[in-house]
C-alpha positions as CSV (number, residue, x, y, z in Angstrom):
1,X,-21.4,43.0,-26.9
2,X,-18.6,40.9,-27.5
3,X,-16.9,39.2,-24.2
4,X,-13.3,39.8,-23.3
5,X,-10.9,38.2,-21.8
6,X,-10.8,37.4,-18.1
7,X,-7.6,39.0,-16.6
8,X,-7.8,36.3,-13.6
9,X,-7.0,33.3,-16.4
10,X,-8.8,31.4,-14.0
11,X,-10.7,27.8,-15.2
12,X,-11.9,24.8,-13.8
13,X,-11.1,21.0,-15.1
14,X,-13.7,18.9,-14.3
15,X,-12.7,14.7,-15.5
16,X,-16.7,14.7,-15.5
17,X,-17.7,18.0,-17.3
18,X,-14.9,19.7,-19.1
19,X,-13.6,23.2,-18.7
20,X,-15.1,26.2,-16.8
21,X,-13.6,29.6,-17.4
22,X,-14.8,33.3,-16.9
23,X,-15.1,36.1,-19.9
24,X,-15.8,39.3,-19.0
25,X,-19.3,41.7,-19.8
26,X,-17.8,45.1,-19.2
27,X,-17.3,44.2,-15.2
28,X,-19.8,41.1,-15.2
29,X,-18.1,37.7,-14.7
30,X,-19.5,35.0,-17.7
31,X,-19.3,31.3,-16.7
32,X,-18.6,29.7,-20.0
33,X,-17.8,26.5,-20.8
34,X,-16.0,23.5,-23.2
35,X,-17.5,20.3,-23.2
36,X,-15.5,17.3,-22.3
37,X,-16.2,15.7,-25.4
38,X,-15.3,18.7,-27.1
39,X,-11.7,18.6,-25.9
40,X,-11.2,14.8,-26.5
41,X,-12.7,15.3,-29.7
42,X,-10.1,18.2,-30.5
43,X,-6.7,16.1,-29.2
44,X,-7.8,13.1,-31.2
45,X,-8.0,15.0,-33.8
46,X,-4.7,16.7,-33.2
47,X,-3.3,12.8,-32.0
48,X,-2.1,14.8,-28.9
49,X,-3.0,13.0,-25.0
50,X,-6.8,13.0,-24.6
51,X,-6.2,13.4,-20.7
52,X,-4.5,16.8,-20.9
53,X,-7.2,18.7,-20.5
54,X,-5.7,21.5,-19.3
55,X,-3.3,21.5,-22.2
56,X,-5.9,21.2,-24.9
57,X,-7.8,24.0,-23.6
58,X,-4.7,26.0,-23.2
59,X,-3.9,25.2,-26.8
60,X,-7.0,26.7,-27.8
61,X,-8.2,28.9,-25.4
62,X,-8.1,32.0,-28.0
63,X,-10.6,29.7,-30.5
64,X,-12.5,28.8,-27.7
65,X,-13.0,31.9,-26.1
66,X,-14.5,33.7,-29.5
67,X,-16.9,31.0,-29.9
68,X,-17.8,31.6,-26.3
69,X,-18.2,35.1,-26.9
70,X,-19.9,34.7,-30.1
71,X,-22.2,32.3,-28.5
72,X,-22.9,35.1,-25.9
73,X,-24.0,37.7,-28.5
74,X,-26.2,35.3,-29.6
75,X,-28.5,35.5,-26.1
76,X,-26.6,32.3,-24.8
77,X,-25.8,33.7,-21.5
78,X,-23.6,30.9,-19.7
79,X,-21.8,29.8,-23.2
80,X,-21.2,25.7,-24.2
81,X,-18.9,25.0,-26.7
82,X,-19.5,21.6,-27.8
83,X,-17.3,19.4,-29.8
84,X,-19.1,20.8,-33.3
85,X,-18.3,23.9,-32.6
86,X,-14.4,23.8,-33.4
């Protein structure tokens, strides 16, 4: 079953880790997550500032949230979206 979006928009930067954000199972919360490499990756790509993490995953919170929910159907059951993965 597909996940859906969180109505809390609620995430976590970590400098160290990346980006923790919620999806939801029907009522179950989903810890998901975007690698910091993965956003780096994605603003040099885009030549936008590799420090605004917050503002990357914003960006492309949509894209990253269907690969997280993808990667849930899938069995992964706390989702990692790594830099080959958009």
């Amino acid at each position: 079953m597909p996940l859906w979006l969180d109505p809390s928009l609620e995430f976590i930067i970590d400098r160290f880790d990346g980006v923790r954000f919620t999806m939801l199972d029907k009522t179950k919360r989903v810890v998901c997550r975007v690698s910091l490499e993965a956003l780096q990756d994605r603003a040099a790509r885009d030549r936008t500032d590799q420090t605004d993490l917050g503002g990357v995953f914003e960006t492309y919170r949509s894209r990253i949230e269907s690969i997280a929910s993808k990667r849930y159907d899938k069995g992964e059951l706390c989702p990692l979206i790594r830099s080959g993965d958009f």
